[in-house]
Structures are given as C-alpha cells and as structure tokens.
N, CA, C and O atoms as a CHARMM CRD file, in Angstrom:
* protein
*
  348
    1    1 UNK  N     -6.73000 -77.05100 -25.92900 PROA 1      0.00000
    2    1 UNK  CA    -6.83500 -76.28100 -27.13800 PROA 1      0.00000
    3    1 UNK  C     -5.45100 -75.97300 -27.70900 PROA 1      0.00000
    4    1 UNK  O     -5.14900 -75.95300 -28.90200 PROA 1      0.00000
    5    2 UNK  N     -4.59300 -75.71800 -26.57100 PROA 2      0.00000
    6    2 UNK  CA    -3.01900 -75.63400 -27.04700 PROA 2      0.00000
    7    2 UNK  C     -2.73600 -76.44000 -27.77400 PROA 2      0.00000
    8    2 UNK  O     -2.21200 -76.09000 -28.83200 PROA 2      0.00000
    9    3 UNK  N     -2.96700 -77.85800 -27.50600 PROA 3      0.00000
   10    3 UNK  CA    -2.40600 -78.95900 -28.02200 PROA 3      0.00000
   11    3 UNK  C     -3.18700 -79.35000 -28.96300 PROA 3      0.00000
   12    3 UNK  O     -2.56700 -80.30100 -29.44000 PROA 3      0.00000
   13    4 UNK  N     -4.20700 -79.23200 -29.58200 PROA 4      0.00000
   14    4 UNK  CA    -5.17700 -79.18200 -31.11500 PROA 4      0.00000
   15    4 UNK  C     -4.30400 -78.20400 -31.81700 PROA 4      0.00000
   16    4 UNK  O     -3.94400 -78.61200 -32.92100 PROA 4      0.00000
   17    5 UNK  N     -3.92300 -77.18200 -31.52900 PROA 5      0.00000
   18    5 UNK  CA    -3.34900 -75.84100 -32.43100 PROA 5      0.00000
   19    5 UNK  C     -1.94100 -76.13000 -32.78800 PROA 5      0.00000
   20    5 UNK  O     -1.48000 -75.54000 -33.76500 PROA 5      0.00000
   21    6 UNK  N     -1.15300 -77.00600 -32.08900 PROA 6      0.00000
   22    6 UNK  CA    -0.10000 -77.41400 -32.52100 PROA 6      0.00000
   23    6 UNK  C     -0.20500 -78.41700 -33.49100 PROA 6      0.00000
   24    6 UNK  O      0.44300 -78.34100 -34.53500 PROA 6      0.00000
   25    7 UNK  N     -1.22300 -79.68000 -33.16200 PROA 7      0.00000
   26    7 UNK  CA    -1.37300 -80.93600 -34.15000 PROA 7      0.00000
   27    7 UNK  C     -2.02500 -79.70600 -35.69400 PROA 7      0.00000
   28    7 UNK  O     -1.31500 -79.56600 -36.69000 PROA 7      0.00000
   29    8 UNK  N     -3.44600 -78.95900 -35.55700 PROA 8      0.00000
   30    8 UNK  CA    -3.18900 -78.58200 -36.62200 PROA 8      0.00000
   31    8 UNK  C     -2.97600 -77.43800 -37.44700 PROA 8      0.00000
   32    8 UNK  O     -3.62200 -76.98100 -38.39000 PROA 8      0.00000
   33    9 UNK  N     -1.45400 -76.91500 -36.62800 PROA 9      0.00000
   34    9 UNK  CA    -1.18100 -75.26000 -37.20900 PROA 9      0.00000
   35    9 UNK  C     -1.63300 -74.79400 -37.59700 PROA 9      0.00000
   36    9 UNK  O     -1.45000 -74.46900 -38.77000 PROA 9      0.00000
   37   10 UNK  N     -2.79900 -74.32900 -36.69100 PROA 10     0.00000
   38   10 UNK  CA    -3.02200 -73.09700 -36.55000 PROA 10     0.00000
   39   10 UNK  C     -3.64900 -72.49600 -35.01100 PROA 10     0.00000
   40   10 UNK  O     -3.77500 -73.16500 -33.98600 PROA 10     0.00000
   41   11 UNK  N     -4.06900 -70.71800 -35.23900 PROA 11     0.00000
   42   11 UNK  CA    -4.25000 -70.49300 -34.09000 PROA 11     0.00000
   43   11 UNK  C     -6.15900 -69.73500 -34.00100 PROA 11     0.00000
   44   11 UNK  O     -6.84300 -68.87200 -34.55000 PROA 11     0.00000
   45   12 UNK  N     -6.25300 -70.69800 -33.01200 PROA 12     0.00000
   46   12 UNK  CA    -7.83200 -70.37700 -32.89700 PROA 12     0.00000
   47   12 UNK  C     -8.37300 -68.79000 -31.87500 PROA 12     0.00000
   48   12 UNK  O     -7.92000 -68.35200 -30.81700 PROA 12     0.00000
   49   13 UNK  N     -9.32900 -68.35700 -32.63500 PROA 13     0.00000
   50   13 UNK  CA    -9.76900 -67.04800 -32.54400 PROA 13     0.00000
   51   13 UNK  C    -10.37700 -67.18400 -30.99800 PROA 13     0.00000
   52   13 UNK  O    -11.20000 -68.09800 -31.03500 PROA 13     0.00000
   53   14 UNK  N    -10.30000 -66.68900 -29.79500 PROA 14     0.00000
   54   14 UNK  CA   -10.59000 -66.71300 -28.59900 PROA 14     0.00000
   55   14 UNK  C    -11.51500 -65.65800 -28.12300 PROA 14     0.00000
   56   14 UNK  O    -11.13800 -64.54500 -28.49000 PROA 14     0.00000
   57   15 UNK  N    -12.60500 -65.64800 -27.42400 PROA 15     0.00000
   58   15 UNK  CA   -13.60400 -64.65800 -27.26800 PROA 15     0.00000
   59   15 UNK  C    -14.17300 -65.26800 -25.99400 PROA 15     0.00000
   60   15 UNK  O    -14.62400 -66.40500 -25.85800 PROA 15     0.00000
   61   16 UNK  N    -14.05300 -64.17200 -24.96400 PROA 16     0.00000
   62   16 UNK  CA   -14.86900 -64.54000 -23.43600 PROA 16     0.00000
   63   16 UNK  C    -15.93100 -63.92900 -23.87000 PROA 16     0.00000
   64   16 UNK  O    -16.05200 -62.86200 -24.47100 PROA 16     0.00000
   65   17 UNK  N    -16.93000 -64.93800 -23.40100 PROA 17     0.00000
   66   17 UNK  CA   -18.24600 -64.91100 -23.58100 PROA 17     0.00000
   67   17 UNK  C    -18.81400 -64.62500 -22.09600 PROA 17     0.00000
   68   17 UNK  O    -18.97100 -65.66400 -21.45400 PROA 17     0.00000
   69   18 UNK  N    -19.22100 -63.20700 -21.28500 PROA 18     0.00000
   70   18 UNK  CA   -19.62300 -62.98300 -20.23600 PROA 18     0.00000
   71   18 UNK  C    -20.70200 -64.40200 -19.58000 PROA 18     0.00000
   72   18 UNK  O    -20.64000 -64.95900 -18.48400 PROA 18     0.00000
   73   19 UNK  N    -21.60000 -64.64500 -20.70000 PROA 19     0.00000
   74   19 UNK  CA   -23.00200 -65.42200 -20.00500 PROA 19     0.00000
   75   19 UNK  C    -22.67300 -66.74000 -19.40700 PROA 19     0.00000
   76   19 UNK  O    -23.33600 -67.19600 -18.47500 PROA 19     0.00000
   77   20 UNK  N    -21.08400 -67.70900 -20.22500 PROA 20     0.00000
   78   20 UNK  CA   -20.69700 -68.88300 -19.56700 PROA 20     0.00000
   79   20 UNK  C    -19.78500 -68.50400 -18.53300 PROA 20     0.00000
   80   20 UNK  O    -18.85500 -69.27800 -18.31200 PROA 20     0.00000
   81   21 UNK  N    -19.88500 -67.38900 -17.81700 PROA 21     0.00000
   82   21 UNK  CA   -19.13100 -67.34900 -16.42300 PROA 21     0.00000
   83   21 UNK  C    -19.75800 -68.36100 -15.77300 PROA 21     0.00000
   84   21 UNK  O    -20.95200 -68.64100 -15.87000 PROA 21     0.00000
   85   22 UNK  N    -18.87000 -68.95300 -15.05200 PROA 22     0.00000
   86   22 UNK  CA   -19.40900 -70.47600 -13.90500 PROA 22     0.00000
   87   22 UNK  C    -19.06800 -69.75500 -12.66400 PROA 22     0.00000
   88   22 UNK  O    -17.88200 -69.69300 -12.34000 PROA 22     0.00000
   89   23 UNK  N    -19.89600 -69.25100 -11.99900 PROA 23     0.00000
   90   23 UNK  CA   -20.16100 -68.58800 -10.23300 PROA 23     0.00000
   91   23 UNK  C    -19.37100 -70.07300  -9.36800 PROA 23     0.00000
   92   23 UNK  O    -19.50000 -71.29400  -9.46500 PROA 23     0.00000
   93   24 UNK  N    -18.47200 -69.06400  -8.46700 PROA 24     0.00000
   94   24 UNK  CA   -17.97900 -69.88000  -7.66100 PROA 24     0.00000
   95   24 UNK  C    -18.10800 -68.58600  -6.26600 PROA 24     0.00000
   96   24 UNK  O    -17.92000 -67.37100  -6.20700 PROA 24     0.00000
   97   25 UNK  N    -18.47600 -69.52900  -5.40900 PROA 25     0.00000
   98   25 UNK  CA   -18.52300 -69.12800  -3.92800 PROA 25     0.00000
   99   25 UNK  C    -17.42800 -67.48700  -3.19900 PROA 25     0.00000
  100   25 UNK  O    -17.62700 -66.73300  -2.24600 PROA 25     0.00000
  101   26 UNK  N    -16.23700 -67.57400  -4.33600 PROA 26     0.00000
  102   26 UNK  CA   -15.20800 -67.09200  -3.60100 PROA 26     0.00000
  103   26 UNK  C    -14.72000 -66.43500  -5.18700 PROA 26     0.00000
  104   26 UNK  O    -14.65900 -67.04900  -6.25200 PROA 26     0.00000
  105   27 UNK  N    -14.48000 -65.31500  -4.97800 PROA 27     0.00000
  106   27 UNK  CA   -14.00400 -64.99200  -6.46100 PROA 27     0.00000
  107   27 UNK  C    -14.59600 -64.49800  -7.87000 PROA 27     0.00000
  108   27 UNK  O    -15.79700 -64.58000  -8.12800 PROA 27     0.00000
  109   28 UNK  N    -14.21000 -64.28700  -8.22900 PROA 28     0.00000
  110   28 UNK  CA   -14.68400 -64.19500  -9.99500 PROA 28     0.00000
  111   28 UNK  C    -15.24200 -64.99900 -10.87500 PROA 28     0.00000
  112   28 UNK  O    -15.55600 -64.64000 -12.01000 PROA 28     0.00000
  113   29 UNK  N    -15.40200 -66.13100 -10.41900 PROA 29     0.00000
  114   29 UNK  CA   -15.58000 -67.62700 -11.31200 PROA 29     0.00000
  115   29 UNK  C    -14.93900 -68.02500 -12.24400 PROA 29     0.00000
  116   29 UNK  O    -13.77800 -67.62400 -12.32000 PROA 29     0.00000
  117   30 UNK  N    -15.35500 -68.77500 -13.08800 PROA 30     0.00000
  118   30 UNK  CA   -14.57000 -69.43500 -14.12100 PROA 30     0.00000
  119   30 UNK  C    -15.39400 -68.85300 -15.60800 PROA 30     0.00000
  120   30 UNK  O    -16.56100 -68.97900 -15.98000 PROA 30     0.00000
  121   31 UNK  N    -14.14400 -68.14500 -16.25500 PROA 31     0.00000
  122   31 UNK  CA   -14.82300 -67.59500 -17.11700 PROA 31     0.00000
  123   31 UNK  C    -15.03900 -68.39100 -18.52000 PROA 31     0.00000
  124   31 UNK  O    -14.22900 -69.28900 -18.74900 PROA 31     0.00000
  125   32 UNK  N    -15.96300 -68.16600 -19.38700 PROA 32     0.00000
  126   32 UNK  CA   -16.24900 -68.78300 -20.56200 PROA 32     0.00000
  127   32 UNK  C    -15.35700 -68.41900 -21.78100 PROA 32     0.00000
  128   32 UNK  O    -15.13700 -67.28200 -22.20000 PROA 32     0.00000
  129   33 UNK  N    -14.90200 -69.54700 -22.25500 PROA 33     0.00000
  130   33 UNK  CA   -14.16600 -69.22900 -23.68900 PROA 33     0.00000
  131   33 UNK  C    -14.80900 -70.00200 -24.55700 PROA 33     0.00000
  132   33 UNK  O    -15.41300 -71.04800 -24.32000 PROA 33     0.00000
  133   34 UNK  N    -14.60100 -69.23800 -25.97000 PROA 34     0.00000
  134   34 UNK  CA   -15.49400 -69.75600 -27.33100 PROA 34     0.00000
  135   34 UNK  C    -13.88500 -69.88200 -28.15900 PROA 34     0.00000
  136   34 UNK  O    -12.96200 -69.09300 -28.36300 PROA 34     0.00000
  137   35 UNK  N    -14.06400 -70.84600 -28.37500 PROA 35     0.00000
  138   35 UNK  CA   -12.98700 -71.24300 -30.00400 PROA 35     0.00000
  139   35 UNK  C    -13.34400 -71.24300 -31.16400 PROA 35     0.00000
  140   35 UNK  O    -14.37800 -71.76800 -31.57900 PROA 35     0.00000
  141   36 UNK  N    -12.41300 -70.56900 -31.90800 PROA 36     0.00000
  142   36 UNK  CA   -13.30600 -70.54300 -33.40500 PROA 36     0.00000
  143   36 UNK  C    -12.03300 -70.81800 -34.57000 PROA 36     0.00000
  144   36 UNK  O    -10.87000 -70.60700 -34.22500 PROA 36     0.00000
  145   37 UNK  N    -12.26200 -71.16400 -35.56800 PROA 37     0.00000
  146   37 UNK  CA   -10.67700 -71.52400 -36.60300 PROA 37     0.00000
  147   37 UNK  C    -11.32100 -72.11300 -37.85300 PROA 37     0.00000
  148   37 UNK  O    -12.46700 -72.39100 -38.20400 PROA 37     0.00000
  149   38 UNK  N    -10.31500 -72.17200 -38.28200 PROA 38     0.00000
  150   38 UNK  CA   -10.90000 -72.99600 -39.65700 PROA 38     0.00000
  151   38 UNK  C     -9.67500 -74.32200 -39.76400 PROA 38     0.00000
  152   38 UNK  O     -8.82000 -74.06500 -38.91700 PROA 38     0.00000
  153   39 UNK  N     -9.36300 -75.46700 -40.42100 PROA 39     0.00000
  154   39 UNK  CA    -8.32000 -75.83900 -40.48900 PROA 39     0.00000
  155   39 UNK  C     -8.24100 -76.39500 -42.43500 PROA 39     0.00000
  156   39 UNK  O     -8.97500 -77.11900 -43.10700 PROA 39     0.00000
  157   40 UNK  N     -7.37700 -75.86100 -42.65400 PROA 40     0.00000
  158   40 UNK  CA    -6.80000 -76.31400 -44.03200 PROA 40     0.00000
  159   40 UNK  C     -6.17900 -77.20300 -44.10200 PROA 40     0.00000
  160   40 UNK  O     -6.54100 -77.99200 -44.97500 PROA 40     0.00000
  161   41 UNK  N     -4.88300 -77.61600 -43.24300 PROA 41     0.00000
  162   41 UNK  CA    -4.10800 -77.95000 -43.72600 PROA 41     0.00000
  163   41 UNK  C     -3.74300 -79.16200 -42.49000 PROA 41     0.00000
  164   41 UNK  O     -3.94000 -78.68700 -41.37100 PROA 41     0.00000
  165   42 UNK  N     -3.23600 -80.67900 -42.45500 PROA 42     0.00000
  166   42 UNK  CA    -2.64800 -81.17600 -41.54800 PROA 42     0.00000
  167   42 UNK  C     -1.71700 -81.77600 -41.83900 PROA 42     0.00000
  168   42 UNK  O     -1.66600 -82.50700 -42.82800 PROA 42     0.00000
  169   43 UNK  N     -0.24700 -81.48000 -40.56200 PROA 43     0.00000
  170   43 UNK  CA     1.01800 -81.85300 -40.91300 PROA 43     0.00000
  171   43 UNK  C      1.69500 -81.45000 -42.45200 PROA 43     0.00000
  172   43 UNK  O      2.31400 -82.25000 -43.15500 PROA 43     0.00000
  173   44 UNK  N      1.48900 -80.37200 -42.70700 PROA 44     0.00000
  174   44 UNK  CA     1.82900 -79.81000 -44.03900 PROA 44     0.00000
  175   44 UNK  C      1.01300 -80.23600 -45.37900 PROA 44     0.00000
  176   44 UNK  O      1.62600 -80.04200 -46.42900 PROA 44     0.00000
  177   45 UNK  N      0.04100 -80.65000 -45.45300 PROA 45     0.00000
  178   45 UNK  CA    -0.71700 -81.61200 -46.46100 PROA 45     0.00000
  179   45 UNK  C     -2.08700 -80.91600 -46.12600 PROA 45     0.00000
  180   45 UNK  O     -2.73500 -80.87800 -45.08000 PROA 45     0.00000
  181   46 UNK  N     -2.28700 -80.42400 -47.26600 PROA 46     0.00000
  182   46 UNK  CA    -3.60500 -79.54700 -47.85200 PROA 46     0.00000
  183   46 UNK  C     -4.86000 -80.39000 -47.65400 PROA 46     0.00000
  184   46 UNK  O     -5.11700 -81.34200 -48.39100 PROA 46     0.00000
  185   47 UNK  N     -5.48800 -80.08200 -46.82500 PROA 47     0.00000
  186   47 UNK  CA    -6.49400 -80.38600 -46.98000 PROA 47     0.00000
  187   47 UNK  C     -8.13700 -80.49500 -48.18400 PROA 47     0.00000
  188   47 UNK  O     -8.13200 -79.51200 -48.92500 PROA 47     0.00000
  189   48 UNK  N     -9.19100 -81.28700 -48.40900 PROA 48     0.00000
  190   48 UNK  CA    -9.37600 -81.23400 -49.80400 PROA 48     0.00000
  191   48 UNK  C    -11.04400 -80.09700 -49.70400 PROA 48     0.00000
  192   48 UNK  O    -11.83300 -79.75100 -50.58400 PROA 48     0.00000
  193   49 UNK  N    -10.98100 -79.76400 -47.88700 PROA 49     0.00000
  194   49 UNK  CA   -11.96400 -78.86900 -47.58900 PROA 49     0.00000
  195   49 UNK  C    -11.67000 -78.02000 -46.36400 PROA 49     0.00000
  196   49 UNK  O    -10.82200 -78.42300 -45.56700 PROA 49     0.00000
  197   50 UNK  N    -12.25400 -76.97200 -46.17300 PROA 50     0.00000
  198   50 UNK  CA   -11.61800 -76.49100 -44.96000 PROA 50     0.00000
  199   50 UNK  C    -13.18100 -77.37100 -44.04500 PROA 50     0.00000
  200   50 UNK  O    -14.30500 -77.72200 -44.40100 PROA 50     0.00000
  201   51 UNK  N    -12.11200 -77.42100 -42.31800 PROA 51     0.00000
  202   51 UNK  CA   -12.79300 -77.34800 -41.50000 PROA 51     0.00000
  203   51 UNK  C    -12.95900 -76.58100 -40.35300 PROA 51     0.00000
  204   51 UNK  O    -12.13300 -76.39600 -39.45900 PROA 51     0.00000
  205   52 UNK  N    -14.42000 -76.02500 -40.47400 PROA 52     0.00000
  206   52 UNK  CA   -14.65600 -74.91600 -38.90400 PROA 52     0.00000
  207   52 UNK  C    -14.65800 -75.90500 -37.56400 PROA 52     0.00000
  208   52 UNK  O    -15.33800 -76.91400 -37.37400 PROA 52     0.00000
  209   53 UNK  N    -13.88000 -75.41200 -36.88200 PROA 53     0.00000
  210   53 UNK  CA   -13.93700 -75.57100 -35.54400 PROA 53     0.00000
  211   53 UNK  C    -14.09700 -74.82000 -34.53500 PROA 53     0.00000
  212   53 UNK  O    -13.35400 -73.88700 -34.23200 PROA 53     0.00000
  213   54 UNK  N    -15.17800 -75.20900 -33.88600 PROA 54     0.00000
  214   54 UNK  CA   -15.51500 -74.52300 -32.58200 PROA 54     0.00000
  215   54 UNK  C    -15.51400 -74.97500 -31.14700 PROA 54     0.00000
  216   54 UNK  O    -16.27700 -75.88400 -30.82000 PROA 54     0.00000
  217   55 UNK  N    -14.80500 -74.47400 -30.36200 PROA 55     0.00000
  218   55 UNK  CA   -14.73000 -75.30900 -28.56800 PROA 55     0.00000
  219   55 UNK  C    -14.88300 -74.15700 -27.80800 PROA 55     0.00000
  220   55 UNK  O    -14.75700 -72.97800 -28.13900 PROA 55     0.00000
  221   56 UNK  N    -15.11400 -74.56100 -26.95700 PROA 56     0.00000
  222   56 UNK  CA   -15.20000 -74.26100 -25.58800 PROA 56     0.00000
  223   56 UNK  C    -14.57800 -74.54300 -24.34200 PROA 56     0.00000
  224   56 UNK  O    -14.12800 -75.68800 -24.32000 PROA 56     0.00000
  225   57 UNK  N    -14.42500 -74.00100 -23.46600 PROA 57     0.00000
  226   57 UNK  CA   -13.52500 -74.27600 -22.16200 PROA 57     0.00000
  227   57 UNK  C    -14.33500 -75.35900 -21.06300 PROA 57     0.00000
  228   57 UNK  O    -13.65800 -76.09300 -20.34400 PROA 57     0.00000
  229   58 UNK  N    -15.61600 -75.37600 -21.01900 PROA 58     0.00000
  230   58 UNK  CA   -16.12200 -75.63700 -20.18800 PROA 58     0.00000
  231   58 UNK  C    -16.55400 -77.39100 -20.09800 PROA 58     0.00000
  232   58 UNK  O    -17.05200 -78.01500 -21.03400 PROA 58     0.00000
  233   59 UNK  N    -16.31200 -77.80800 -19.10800 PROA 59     0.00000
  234   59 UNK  CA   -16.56400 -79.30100 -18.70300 PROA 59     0.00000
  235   59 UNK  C    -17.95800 -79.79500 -18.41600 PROA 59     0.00000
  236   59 UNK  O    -18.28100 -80.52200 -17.47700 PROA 59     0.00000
  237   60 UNK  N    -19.01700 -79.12200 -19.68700 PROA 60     0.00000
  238   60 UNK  CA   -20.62100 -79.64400 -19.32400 PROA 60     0.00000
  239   60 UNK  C    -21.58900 -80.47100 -18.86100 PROA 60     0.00000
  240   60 UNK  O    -22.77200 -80.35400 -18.54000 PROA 60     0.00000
  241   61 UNK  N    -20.27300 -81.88400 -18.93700 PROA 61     0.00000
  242   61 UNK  CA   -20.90300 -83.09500 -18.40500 PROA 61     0.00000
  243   61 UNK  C    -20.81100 -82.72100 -16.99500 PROA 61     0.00000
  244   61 UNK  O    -21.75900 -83.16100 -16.34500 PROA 61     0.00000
  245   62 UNK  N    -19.93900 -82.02700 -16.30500 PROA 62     0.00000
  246   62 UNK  CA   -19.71300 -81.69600 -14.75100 PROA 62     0.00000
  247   62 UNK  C    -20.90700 -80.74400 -14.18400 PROA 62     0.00000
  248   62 UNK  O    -21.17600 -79.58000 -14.48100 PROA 62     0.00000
  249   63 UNK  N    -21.49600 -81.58700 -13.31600 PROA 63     0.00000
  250   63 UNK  CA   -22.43900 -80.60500 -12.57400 PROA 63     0.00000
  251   63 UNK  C    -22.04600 -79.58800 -11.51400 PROA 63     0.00000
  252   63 UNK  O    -22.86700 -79.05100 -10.76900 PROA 63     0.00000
  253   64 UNK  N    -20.67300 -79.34700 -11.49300 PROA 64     0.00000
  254   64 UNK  CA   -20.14100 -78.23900 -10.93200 PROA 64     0.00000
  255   64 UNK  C    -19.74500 -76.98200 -11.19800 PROA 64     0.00000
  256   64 UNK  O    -18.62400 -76.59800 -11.52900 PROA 64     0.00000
  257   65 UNK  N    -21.41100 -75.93800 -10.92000 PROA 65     0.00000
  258   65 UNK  CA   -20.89400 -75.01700 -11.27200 PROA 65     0.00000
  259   65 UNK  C    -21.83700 -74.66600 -12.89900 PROA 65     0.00000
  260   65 UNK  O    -22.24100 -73.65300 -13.47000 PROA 65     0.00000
  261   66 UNK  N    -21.86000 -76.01100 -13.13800 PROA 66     0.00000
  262   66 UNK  CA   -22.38600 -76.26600 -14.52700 PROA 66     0.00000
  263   66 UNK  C    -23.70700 -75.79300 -14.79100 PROA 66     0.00000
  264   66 UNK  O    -24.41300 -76.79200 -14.92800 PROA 66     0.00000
  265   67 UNK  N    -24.66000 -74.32500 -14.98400 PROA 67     0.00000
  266   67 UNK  CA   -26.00300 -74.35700 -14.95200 PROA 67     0.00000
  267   67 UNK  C    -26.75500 -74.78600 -16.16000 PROA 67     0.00000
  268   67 UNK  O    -26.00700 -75.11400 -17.08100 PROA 67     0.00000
  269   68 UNK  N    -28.21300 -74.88900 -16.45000 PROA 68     0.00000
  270   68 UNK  CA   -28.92100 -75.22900 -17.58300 PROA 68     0.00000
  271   68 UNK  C    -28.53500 -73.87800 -18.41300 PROA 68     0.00000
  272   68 UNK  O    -28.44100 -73.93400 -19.64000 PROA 68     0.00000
  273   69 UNK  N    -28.31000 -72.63700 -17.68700 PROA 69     0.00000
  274   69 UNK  CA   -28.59600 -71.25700 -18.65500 PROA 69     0.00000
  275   69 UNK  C    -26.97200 -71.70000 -19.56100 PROA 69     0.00000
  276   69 UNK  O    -26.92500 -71.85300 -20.78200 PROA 69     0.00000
  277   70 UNK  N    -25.87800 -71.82800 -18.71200 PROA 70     0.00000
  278   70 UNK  CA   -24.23300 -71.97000 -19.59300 PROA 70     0.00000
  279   70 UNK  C    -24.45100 -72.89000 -20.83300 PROA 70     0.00000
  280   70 UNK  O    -23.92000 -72.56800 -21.89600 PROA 70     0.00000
  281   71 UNK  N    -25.19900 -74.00700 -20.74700 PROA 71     0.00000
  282   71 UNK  CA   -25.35300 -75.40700 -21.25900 PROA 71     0.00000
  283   71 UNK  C    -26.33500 -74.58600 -22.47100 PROA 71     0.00000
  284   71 UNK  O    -26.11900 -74.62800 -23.68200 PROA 71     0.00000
  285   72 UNK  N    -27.20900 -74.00800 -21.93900 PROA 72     0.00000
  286   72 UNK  CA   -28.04300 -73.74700 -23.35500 PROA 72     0.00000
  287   72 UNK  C    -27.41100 -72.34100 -24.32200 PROA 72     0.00000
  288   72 UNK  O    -27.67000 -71.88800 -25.43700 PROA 72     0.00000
  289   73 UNK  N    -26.61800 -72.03600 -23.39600 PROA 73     0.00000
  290   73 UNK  CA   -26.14300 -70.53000 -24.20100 PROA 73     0.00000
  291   73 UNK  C    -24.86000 -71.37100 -24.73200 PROA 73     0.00000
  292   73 UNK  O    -24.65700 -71.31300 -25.94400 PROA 73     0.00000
  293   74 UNK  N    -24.25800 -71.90000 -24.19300 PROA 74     0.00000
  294   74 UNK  CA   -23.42400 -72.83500 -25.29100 PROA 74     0.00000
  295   74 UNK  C    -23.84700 -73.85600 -26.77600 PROA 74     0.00000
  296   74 UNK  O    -23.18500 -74.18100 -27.76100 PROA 74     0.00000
  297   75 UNK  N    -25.10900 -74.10500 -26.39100 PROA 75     0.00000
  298   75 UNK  CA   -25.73400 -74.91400 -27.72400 PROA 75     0.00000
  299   75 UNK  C    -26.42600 -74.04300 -28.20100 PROA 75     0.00000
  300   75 UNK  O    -27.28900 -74.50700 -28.94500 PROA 75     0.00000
  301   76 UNK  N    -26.43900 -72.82200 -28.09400 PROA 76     0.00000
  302   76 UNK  CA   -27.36500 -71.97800 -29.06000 PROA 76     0.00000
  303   76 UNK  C    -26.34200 -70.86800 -29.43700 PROA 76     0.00000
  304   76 UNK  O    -26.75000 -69.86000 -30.01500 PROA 76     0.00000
  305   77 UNK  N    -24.98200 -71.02500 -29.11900 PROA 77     0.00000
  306   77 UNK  CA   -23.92500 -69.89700 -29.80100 PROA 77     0.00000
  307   77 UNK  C    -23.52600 -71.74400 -30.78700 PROA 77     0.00000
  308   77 UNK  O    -22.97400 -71.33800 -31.80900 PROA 77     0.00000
  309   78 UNK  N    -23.56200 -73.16800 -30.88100 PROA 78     0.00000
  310   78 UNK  CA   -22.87100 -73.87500 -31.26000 PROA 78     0.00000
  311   78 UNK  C    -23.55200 -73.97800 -32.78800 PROA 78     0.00000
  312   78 UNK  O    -22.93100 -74.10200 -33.84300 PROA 78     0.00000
  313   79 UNK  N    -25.08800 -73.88600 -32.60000 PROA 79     0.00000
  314   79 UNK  CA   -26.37000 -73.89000 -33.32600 PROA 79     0.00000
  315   79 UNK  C    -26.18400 -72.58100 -34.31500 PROA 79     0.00000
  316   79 UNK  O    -26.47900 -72.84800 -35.47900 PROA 79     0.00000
  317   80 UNK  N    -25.75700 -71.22700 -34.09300 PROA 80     0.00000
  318   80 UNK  CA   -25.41700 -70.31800 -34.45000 PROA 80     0.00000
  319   80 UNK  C    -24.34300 -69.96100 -35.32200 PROA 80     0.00000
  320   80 UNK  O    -24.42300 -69.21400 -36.29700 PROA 80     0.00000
  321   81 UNK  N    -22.95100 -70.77800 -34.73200 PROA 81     0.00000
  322   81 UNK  CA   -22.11700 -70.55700 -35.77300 PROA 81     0.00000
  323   81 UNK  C    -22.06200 -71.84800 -36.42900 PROA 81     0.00000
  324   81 UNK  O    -21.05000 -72.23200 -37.01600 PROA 81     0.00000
  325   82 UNK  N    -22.81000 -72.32200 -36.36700 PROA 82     0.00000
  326   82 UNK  CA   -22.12800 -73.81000 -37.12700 PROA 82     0.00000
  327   82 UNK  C    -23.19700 -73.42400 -38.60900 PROA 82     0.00000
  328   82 UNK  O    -22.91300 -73.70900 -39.77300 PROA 82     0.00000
  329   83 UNK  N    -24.56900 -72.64500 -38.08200 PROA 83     0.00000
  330   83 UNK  CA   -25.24800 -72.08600 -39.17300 PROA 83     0.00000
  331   83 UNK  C    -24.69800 -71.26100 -40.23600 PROA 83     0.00000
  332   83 UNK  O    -24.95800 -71.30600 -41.43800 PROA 83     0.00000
  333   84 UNK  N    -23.67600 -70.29100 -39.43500 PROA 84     0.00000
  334   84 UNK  CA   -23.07300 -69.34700 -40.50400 PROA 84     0.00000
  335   84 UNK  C    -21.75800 -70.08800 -41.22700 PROA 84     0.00000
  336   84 UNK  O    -21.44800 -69.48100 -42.25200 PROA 84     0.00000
  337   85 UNK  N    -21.19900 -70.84700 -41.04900 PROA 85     0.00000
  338   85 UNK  CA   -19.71100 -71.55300 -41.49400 PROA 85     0.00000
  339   85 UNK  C    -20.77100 -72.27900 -42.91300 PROA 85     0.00000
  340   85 UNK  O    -20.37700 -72.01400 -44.04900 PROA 85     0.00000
  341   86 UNK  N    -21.77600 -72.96300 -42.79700 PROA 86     0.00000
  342   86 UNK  CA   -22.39600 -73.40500 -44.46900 PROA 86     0.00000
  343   86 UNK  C    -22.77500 -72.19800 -44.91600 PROA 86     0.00000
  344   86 UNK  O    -22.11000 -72.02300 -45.93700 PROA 86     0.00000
  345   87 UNK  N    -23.69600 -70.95100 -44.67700 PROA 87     0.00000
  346   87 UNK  CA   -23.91000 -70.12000 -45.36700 PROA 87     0.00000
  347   87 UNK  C    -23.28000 -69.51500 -46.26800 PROA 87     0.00000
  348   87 UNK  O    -23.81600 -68.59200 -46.88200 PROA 87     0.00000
C-alpha cells in the first residue's frame, strides 16, 4: 500500500476493522486493515475522473488463518463502499 501511495500521491485513509482479525494460536492475530482514497492525479497529470480505491491487508486466496466469516465481511464492506463512491 506504501508503494501504490507513492506511484499515486496520495495518502490512503486506514481503519482496523475488528471482524477481519485472523486468530493465530499465540498472540493477538493479524489484524484487519481497510484502505480507502480517491486518486486524481498521476505523476503530476490530472486525471479526467477521480478514482476510489479500496484494499485491504489480507491475503484471501491463503487458507491460513483465512475464515469464510473475514472473506465475506470483506466482500460485503467492498459491496458497501463501492455502492456509496457512485451515489
């Protein structure tokens, strides 16, 4: 995500999301992050629309750690804001 925010200056809005905690055996787990931004502009050159972008921290294709509840609370916060960015 560091390295998206440098290619396109700017800095994305960060929010731990309690429900994509990934339980690990030993510890606190791995906690969930939501990305959120808009991008205007790339390499100094205006863009002719903005674009919302949204990520996440988590490696979903990995079945480690990975449950159905993280996977669906991730496509139903993705389903959610991607609804409000056209509204």
């Amino acid at each position: 995500m560091e390295h998206f925010e440098r290619v396109a200056s700017i800095n994305l809005q960060r929010a731990t999301i309690r429900g994509w905690t990934l339980k690990r055996d030993v510890g606190p787990g791995v906690a969930g992050i939501a990305y959120t931004g808009v991008v205007r502009a790339v390499g100094g050159t205006r863009l002719r629309r903005d674009i919302h972008v949204l990520g996440f921290n988590h490696n979903i294709q990995s079945s480690f750690g990975v449950t159905t509840q993280v996977t669906e609370a991730i496509r139903d916060w993705i389903a959610d804001a991607a609804a409000e960015s056209v509204a």
